[in-house]
N, C-alpha and C positions, 0 to 999 in steps of 0.2 A: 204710497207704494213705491218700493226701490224701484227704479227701471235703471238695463242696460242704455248707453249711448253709444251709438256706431257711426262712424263717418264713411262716407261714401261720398265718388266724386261727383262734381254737381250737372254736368253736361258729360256727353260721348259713350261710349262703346261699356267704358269699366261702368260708369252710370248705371248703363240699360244690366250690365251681365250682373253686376252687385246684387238689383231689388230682382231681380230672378232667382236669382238662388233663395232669396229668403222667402217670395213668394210658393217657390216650392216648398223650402223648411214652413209652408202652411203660419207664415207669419203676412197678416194682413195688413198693410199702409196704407192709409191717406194721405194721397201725393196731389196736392192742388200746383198750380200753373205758379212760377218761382217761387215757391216757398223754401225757406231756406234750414227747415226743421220740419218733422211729424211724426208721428204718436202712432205706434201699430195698436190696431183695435182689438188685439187677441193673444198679446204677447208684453213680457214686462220689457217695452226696448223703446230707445225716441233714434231716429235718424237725421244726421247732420248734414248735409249736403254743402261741401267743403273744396275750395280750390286744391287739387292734387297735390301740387307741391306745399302746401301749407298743414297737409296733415299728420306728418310727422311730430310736427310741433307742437299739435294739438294733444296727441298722445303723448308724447314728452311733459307738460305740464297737468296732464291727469283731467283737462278738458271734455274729453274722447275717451270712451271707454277700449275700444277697441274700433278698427276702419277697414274697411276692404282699400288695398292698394295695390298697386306694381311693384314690386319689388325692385325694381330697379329705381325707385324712387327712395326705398327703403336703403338700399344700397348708396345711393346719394346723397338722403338728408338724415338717415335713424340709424346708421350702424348698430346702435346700444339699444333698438327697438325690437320684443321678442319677437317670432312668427308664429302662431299658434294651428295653422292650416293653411296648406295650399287647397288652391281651389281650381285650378287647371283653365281655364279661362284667361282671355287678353294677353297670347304669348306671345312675346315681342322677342328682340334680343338686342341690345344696345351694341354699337360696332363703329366702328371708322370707315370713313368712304373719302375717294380721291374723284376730280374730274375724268372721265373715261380716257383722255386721252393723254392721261399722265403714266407714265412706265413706271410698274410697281414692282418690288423684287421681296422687299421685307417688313418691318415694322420699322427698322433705322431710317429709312428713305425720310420719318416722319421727324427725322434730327434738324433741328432749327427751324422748321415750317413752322403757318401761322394756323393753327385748328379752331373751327368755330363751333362751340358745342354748350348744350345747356347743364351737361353733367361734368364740372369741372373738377370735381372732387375725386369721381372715376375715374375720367381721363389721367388725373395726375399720378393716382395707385397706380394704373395701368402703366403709364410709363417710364414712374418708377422701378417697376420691376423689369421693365426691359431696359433700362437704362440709359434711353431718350431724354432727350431735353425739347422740349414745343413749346410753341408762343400761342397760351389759349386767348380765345375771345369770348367771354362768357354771352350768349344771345339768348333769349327767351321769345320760342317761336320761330318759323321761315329759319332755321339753321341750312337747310339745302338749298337757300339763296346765294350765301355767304363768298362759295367762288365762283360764283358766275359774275357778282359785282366787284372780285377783286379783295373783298376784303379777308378773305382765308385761303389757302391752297389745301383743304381738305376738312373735313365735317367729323361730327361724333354725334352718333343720333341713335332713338329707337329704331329699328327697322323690323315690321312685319314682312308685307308681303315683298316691298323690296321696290312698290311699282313708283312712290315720290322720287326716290334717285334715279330711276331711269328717267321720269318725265324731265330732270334738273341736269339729266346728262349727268351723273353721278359712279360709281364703280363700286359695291361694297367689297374692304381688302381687308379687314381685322374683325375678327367678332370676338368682343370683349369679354358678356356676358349675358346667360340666356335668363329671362323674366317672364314669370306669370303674376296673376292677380291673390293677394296673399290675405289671408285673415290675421292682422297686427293687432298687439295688446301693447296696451298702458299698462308701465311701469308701477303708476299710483291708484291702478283699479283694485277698487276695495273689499271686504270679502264676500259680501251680501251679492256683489255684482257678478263675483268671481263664481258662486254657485248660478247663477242667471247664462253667465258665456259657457258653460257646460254643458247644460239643456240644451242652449244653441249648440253648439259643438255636436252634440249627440246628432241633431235634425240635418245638420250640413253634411255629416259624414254620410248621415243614411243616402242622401242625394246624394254627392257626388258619387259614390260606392252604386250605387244603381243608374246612373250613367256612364258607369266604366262595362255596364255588362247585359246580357240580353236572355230574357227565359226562353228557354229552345222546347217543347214538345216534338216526338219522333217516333216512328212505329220502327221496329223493327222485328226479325223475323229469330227465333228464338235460339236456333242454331248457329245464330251469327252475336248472339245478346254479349256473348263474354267478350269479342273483338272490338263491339262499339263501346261496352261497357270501358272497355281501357282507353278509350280515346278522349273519357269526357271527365271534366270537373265537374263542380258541384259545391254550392255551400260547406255541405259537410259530406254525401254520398249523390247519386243521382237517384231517383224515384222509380221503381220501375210498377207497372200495374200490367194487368193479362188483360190481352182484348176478348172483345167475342167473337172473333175468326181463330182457334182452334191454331196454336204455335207461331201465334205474333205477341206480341208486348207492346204498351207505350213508353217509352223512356222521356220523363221529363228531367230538365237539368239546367243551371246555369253557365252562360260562355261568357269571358271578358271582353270586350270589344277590341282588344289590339288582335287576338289571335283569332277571331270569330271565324274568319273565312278560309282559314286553312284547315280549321278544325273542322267544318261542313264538309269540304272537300273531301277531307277523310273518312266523315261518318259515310256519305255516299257511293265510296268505292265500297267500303265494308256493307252495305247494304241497306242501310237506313233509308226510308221510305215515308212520303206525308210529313217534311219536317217543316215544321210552324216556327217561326220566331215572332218575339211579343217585346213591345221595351216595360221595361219595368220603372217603374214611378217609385221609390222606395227600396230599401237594403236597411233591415233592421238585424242587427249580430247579439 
């Protein structure tokens, strides 16, 4: 039997966020203690569990059918690798950082300095196009060490939350380029596979798409139905049913999560009463 082959990194954060989502897409893995391959027990798929930066390559040679990655790694080692799905998870943004107590004015400051960074291929586009000239030092690992022992006068690094540069006495002053965790296909995935990453596609979308939004239930009172009615989205219209108290409604409906709570706001000046929210497990279109 064809199976799909996906790479996922083998320790950290992308690790754990990778086999969640496919646990939700109701695809089942047996994950034993360092194994470095396994075999979902309900879906046609094997999982690779693969050093991050080595999977680009993987895909490149038709290895790997397709990997969850950072994009920013895409951006470093796959330029020529498609992306078939973002997946909103592991946002990072790759950026330039100075010792705090260096005087920053623009990106030129970073003319003939010495940069220690694991993404040398970015940094160099990057400053290409500003028209800088730097002296990298490629380091794998501990790059926010780099000027505290002298050996760079400024870093190029992921940065999440921002708090390893504070602990290094660090400054973020450039931000290059912002990265999440990506669904990447091989180039040499074949076609048997290529209807396999579909079905996936289908099950990933439905999750992510029902984590971007939340089922609302809402009474409202019927002389006011048309003001909330305007206020609300919906798959396709919102639901409405008659209560058994005599000129109420329930309005059910869907809200996205970015707008969620402005939207509440609104429904409860306008009069909405008893409003329930529920998260939703699924989004099938």
């Amino acid at each position: 039997m064809t199976k799909i082959r996906i790479a996922v990194q083998k320790s950290g954060r992308l690790n754990e966020d990778s086999l969640k989502i496919l646990k939700d897409a109701g695809v089942s893995i047996d994950n034993g203690k360092d194994q470095l391959k396994a075999t979902a027990r309900n879906f046609p798929l094997e999982v690779f569990y693969l050093r991050n930066g080595d999977i680009p390559q993987y895909l490149r040679d038709g290895v790997v059918d397709i990997a969850v990655i950072g994009e920013n790694v895409l951006i470093e080692k796959g330029k020529d690798i498609d992306i078939v799905q973002r997946l909103n998870f592991s946002k990072c943004r790759v950026s330039l950082a100075v010792p705090k107590s260096m005087e920053y004015n623009s990106v030129k400051d970073f003319e003939g300095k010495r940069i220690a960074t694991s993404y040398p291929n970015t940094v160099k586009d990057y400053f290409a196009q500003k028209g800088v000239n730097a002296d990298l030092h490629i380091i794998n690992g501990s790059v926010e060490i780099a000027p505290n022992i002298g050996l760079a006068d400024g870093i190029c690094d992921i940065v999440s939350s921002g708090s390893t540069l504070f602990k290094n006495n660090l400054k973020e002053v450039e931000g290059i380029l912002k990265s999440e965790a990506v669904l990447a296909v091989s180039p040499k995935i074949s076609s048997e596979r290529s209807i396999i990453l579909e079905k996936l596609l289908f099950r990933i979308k439905s999750v992510l798409e029902a984590r971007h939004n939340k089922y609302v239930l809402l009474n409202a009172p019927n002389d006011k139905l048309d003001a909330i009615l305007d206020l609300l989205p919906g798959m396709r219209s919102p639901t409405v049913l008659p209560l058994a108290e005599e000129g109420w409604s329930s309005v059910h409906t869907v809200i996205q999560q970015d707008t969620f709570w402005e939207v509440i706001d609104e429904l409860k000046v306008n009069g909405a009463e008893g409003i329930l929210v529920c998260p939703i497990e699924k989004m099938v279109r």
